[in-house]
VEXLUM-434172 format. One record per residue (C-alpha): y, x, z. Coordinates in nm, 2 decimals. Example, Ala and Ser with C-alpha at 12.3 -4.5 7.8 and 13.67 -1.06 7.14 Angstrom:
REM VEXLUM-434172
Y | X | Z
-0.45 | 1.23 | 0.78
-0.11 | 1.37 | 0.71
REM end
This chain:
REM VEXLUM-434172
Y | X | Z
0.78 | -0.53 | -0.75
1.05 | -0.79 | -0.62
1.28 | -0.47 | -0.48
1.22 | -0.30 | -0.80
1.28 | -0.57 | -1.06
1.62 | -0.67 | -0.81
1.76 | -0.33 | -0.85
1.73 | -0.28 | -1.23
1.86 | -0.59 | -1.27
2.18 | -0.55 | -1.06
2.25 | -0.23 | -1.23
2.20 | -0.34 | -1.55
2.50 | -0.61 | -1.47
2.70 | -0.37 | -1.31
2.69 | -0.15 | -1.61
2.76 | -0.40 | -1.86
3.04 | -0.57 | -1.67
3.20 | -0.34 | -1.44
3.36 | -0.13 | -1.71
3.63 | -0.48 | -1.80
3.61 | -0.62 | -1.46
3.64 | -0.33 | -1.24
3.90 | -0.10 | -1.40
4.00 | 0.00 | -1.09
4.26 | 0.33 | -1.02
3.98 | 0.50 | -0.84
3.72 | 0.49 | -1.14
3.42 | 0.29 | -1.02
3.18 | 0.52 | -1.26
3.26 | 0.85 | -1.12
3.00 | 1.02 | -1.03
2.87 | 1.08 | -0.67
2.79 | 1.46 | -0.67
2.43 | 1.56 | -0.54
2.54 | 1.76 | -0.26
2.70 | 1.42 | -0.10
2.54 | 1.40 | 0.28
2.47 | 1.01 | 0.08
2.20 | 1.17 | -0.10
2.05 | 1.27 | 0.21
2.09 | 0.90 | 0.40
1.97 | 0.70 | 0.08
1.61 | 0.95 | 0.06
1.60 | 0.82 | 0.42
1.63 | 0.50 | 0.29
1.38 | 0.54 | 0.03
1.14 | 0.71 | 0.24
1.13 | 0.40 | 0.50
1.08 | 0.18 | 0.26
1.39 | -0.01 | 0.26
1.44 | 0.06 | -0.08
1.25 | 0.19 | -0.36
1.50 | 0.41 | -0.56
1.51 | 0.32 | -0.96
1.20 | 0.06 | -0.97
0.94 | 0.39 | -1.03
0.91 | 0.52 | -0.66
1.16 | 0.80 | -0.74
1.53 | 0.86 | -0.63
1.61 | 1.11 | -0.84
1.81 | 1.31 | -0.60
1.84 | 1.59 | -0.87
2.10 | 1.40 | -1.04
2.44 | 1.24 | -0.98
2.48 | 0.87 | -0.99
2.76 | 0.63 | -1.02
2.89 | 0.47 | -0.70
2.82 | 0.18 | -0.82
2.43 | 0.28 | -0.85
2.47 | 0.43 | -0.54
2.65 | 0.11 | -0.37
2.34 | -0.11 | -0.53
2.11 | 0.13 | -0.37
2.28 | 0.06 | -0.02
2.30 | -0.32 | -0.10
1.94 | -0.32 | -0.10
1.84 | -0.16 | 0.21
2.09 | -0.38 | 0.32
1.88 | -0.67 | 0.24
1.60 | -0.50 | 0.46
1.80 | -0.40 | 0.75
1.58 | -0.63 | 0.99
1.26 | -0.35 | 0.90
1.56 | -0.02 | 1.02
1.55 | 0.15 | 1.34
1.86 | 0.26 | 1.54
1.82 | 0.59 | 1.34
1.82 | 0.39 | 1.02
2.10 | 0.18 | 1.12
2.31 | 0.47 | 1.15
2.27 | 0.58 | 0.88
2.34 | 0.27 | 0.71
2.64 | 0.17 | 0.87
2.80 | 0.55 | 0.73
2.71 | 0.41 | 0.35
2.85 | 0.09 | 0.38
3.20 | 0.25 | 0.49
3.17 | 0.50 | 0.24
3.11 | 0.22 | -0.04
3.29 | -0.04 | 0.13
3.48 | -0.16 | -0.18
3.21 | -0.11 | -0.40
2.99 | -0.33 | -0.21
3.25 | -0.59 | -0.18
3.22 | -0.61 | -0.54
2.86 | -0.60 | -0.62
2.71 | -0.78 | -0.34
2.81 | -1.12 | -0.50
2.64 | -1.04 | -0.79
2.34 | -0.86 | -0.66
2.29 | -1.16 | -0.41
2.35 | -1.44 | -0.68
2.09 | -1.24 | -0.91
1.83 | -1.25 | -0.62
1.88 | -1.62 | -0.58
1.76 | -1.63 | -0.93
1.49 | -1.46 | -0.95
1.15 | -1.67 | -0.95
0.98 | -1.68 | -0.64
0.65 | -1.64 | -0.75
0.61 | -1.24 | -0.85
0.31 | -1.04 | -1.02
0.12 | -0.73 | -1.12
-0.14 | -0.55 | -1.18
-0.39 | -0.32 | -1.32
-0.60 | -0.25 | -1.60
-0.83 | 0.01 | -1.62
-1.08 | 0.12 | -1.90
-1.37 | 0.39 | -1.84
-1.65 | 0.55 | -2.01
-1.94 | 0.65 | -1.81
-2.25 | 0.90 | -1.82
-2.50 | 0.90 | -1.59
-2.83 | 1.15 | -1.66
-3.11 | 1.19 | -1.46
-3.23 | 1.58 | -1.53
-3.55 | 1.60 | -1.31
-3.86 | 1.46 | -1.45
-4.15 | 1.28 | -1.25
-4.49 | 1.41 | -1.18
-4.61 | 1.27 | -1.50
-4.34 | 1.48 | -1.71
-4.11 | 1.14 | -1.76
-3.70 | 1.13 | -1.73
-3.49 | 0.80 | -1.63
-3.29 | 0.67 | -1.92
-2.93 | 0.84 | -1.91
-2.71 | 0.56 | -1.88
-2.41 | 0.55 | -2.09
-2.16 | 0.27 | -2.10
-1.78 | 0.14 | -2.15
-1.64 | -0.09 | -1.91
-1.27 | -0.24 | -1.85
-1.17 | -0.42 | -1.52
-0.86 | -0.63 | -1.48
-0.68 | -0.70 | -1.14
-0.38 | -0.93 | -1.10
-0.16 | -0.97 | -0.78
0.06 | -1.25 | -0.67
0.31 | -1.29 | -0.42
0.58 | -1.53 | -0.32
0.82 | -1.55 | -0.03
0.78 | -1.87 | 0.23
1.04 | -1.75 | 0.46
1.20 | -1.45 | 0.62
0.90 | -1.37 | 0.81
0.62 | -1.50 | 0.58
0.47 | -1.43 | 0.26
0.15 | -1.57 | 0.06
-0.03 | -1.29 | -0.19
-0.37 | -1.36 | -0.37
-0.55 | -1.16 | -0.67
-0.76 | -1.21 | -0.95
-1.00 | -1.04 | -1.08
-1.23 | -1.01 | -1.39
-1.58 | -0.95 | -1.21
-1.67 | -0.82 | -0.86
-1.89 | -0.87 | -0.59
-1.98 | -1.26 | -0.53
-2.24 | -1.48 | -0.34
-2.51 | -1.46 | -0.56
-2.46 | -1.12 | -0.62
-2.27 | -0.94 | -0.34
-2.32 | -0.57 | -0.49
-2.22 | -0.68 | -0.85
-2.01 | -0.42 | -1.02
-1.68 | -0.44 | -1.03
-1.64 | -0.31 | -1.41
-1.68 | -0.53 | -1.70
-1.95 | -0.38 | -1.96
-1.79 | -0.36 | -2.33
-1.99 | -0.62 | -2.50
-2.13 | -0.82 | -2.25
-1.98 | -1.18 | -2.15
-2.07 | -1.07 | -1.81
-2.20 | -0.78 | -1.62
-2.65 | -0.80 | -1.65
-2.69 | -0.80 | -1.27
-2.44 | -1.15 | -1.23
-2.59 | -1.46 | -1.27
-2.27 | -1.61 | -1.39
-2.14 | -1.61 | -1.71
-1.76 | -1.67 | -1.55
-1.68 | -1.39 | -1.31
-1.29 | -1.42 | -1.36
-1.21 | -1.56 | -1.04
-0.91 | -1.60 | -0.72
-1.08 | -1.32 | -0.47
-0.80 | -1.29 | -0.21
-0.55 | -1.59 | -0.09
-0.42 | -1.53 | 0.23
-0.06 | -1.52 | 0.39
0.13 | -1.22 | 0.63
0.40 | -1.33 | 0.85
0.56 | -1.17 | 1.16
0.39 | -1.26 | 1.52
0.61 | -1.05 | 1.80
0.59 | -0.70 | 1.70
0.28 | -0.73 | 1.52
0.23 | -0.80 | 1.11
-0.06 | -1.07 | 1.09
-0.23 | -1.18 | 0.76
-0.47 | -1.39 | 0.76
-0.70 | -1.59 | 0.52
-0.97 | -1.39 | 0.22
-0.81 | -1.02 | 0.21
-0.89 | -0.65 | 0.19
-1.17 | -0.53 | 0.43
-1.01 | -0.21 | 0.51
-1.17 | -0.01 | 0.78
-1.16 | 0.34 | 0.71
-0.94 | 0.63 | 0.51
-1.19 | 0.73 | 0.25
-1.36 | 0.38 | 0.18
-1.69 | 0.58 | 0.29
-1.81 | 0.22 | 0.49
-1.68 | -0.07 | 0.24
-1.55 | -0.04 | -0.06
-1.17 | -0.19 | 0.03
-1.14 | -0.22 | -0.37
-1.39 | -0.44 | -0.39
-1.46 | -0.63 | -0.10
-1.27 | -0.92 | 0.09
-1.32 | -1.07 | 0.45
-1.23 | -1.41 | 0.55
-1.05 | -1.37 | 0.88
-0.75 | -1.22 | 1.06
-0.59 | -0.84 | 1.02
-0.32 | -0.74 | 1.34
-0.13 | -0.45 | 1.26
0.16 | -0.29 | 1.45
0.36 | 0.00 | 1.38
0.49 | 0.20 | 1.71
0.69 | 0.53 | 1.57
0.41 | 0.72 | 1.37
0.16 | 0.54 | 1.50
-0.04 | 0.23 | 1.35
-0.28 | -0.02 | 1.52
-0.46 | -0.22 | 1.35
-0.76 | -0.52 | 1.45
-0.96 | -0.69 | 1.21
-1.18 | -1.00 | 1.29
-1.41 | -1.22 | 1.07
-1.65 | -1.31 | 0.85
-1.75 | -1.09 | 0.56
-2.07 | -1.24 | 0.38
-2.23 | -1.59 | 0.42
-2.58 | -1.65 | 0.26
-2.51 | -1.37 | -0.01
-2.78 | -1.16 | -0.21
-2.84 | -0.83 | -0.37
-2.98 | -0.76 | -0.73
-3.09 | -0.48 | -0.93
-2.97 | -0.43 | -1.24
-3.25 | -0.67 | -1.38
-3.09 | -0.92 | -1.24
-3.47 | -0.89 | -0.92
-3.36 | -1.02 | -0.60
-3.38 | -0.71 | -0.32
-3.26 | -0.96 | -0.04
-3.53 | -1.24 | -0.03
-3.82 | -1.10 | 0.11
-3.79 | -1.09 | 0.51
-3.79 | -0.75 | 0.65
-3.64 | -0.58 | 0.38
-3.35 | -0.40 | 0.39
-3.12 | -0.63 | 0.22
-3.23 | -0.92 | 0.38
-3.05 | -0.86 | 0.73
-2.74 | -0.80 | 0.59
-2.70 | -1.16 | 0.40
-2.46 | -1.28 | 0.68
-2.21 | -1.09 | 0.85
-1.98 | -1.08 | 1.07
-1.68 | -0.78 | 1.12
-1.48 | -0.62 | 1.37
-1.29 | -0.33 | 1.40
-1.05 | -0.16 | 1.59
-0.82 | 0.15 | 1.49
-0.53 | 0.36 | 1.51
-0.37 | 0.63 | 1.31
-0.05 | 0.88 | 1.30
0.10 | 0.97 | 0.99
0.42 | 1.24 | 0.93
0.53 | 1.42 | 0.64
0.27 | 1.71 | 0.63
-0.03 | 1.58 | 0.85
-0.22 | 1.22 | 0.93
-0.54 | 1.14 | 1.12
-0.71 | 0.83 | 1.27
-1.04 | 0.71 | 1.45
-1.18 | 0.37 | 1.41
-1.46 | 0.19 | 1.56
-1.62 | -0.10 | 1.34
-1.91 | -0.29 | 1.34
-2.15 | -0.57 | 1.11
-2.33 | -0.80 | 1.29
-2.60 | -1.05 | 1.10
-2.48 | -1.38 | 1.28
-2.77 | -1.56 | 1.19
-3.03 | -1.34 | 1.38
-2.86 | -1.39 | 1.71
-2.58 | -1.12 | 1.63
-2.85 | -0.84 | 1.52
-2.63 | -0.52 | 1.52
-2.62 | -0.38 | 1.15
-2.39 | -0.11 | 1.20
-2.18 | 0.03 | 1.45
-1.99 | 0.29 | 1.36
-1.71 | 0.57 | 1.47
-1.51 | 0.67 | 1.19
-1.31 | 0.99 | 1.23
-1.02 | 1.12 | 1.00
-0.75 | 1.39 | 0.92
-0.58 | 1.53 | 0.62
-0.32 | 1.83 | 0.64
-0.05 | 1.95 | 0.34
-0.09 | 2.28 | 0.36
0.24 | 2.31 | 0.07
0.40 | 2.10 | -0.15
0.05 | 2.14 | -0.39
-0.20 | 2.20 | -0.15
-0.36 | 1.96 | 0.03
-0.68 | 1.87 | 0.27
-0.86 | 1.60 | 0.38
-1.17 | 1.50 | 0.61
-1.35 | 1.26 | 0.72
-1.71 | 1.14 | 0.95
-1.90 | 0.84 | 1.04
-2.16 | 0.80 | 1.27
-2.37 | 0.52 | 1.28
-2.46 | 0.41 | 1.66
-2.70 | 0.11 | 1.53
-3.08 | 0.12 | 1.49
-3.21 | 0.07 | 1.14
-3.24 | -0.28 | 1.04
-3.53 | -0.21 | 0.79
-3.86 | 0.07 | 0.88
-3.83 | 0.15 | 0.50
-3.49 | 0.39 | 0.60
-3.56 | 0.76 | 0.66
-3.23 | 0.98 | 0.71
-2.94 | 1.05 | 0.98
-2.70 | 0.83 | 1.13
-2.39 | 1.04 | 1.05
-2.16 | 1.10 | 0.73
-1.95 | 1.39 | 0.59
-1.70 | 1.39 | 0.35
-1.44 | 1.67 | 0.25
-1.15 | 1.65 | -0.02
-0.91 | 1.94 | -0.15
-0.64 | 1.87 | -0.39
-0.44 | 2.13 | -0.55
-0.14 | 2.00 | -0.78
0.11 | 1.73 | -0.74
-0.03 | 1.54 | -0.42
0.12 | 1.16 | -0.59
0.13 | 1.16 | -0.99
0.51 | 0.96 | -1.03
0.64 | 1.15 | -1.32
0.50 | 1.19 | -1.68
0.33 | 1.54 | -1.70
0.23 | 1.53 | -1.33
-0.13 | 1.65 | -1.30
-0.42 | 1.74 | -1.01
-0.73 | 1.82 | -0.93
-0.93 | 1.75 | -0.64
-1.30 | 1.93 | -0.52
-1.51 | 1.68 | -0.30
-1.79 | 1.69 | -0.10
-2.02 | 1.41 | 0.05
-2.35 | 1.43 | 0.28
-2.46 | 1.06 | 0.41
-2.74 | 1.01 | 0.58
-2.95 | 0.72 | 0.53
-2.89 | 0.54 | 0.82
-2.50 | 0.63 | 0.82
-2.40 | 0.36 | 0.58
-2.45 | 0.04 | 0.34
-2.51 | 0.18 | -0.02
-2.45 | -0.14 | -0.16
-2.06 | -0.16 | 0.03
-2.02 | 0.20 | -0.04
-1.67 | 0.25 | -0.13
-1.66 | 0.60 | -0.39
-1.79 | 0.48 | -0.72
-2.02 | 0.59 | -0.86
-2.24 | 0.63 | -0.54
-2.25 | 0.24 | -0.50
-2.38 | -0.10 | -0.66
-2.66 | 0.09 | -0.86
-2.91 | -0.16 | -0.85
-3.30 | -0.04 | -0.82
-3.19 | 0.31 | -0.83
-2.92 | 0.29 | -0.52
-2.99 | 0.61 | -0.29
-2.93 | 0.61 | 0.08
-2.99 | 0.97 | 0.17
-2.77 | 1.20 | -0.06
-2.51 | 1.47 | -0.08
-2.26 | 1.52 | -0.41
-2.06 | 1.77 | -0.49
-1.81 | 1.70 | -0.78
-1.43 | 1.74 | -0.93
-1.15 | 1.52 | -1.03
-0.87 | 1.61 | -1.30
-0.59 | 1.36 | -1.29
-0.32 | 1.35 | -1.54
-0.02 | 1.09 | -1.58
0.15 | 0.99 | -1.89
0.39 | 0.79 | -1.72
0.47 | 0.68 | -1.34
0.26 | 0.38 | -1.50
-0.02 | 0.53 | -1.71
-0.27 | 0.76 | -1.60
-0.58 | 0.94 | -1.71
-0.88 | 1.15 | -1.53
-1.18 | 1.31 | -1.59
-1.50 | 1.31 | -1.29
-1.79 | 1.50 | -1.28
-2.04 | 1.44 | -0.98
-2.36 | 1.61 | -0.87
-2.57 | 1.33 | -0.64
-2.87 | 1.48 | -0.52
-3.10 | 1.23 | -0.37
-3.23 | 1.31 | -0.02
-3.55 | 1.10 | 0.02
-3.63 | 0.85 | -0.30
-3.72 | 1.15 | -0.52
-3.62 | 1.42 | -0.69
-3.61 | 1.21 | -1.02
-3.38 | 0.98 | -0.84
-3.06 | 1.28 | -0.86
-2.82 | 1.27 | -1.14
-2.50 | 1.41 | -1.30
-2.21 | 1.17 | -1.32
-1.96 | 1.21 | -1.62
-1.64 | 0.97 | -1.63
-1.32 | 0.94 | -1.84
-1.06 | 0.66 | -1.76
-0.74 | 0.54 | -1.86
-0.56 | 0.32 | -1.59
-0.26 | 0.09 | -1.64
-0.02 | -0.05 | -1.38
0.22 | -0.30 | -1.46
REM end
């Protein structure tokens, strides 16, 4: 957000200024034609991060610009040049030739407009759902489960602010989620209730992350609450959701990432059903063992333009039962863009850990499979996709409460372990800002019972800002 907000406000100045100040011979408005080998150099630029085209992701390489747009463009990856390689370089030091003069210019203004800008920035999200759940098989006595319809919102703020060149402190807030006394708590806010009916607080608004990334060698290093991220999918924690106290190490070498995480994830926490029962007090059940945990993991992954791949190892261990092994687990990925609108993606996870609890029947291994047809990132209004997925998990592959696709997770009494779905999205945007879908999901219960499968209906509205 701080690269965005510095560009549209360096060429709003430039455009309401430059037309008295700069009335130069050479017109400082002419337009830079889109076959300019600049074009090319900036969307090299843009792709590397350094700079972030007009504030919405997009460069617009379709359509001329004024040098002056173009020069603030360059300014800005200018400002980044420490993150450039010696191919990056290059190609910087032919742009700020070519818009020498205009550079000389603007780069007072666009640095004096940076100075002041507050340090503190934010955003967010706001999204707003309504849900269907309906269980279509009937037990032996002839009797359905409720179907479960409900509208929820959920609000999630994010803060940063610069410390120095290397360093940067980011928290968020959110409007409910997982917590101590209820560590599978939803993360949605249920329209009409002052708080969700399986919290036992009454104020679930709350800091969830505070933690601070700075530069150590070649590595990026954040440390403090954060995003447990350990897999592509989300199939072992829900990286939405959940946050671990610790340290993340991650360093980028060409297309390749590392990444180590290391700490602690849950500290005396327990599980609820919806009624609000406890399903983590009673010793030897499931829930029990996985009050206190620690995590480690240890991954890397390649990314290009048309394919990307990784393999992680990760485990939980309960470090109050003499580092009892929860879960180990080998997490394969790939995904491959077959054209500009067809894509694929895979994933599996094997489990290497015995079962913590005798009550869990099923495999150690889980599948999931993704195709999406359409525009692969929705950035423009009218954009639209749709995506078929596939999931089989066995029992003993994951944590249903940490699961990350909703809605296969934080279901209270009625959580399955063993299941496979089947199910479609259709994703539609407004705006770069404002999207809609539409999700339907077949779950079909392995082990509970028959009566335990449902259909999942969802349509939501999301909001960044």
């Amino acid at each position: 957000m701080k690269k965005k907000l510095a560009i549209a406000l360096a060429l709003m100045f430039v455009t309401t200024t430059a037309g008295t100040v700069f009335a130069a011979e050479n017109n400082p408005f002419s337009s830079v034609p889109t076959n300019h080998w600049a074009y090319q150099s900036v969307n090299k630029l843009v792709k590397a991060g350094l700079i972030d085209g007009y504030g919405d992701g997009d460069f617009r390489g379709d359509k001329p610009i004024t040098r002056y747009e173009m020069a603030s463009l360059v300014a800005k990856a200018m400002s980044n040049e420490e993150k450039a390689d010696a191919g990056l370089k290059s190609e910087l030091t032919k742009l700020e030739g070519e818009f020498s003069d205009e550079l000389k210019n603007l780069g007072v203004r666009v640095t004096t407009l940076e100075k002041n800008q507050p340090n503190f920035k934010m955003n967010g999200s706001f999204d707003v759902r309504y849900t269907d759940k309906s269980f279509p098989d009937a037990n032996s006595s002839g009797v359905k489960k409720a179907t479960d319809v409900k509208g929820e919102y959920r609000l999630r703020l994010n803060g940063e602010a610069k410390v120095d060149s290397k360093t940067t402190f980011g928290m968020r807030i959110v409007n409910n989620g997982p917590n101590s006394s209820n560590f599978n708590n939803n993360t949605w806010q249920i329209f009409g209730n002052s708080d969700n009916s399986n919290s036992s607080s009454t104020d679930n608004a709350r800091i969830d992350r505070a933690y601070f990334n700075t530069k150590i060698g070649v590595s990026d290093a954040t440390i403090g609450r954060q995003a447990l991220k350990l897999d592509a999918n989300d199939l072992l924690v829900d990286s939405g959701a959940y946050s671990y106290d610790g340290i993340k190490l991650a360093t980028k070498v060409n297309k390749f990432t590392f990444a180590f995480n290391h700490g602690r994830f849950a500290n005396g926490v327990t599980f609820k059903k919806n009624d609000g029962t406890d399903i983590s007090t009673a010793t030897g059940t499931y829930y029990n063992n996985y009050r206190n945990m620690d995590v480690d993991s240890l991954g890397v992954s390649y990314a290009d333009k048309q394919f990307n791949a990784g393999v992680t190892y990760a485990q939980l261990k309960n470090f109050s039962k003499d580092d009892m092994d929860l879960k180990k687990w080998v997490a394969v990925n790939a995904g491959y863009l077959l054209n500009p609108k067809l894509s694929v993606a895979a994933e599996y996870v094997t489990n290497s850990a015995d079962p913590v609890s005798t009550g869990v029947t099923g495999g150690d291994d889980a599948w999931f499979a993704k195709v999406l047809y359409g525009d692969q990132a929705l950035k423009k209004a009218g954009q639209q996709n749709i995506a078929l997925k596939y999931y089989d998990v066995g029992a003993n592959s994951i944590v249903p409460a940490l699961f990350g696709p909703d809605p296969l997770t934080r279901d209270g009494g009625s959580m399955v372990h063993d299941f496979k779905g089947l199910g479609v999205d259709y994703n539609y945007a407004f705006s770069p800002t404002f999207t809609g879908e539409f999700n339907y999901l077949k779950v079909d219960d392995q082990v509970t019972s028959a009566q335990s499968s449902y259909n999942y209906y969802r349509a939501a509205l999301h909001v960044k800002f």
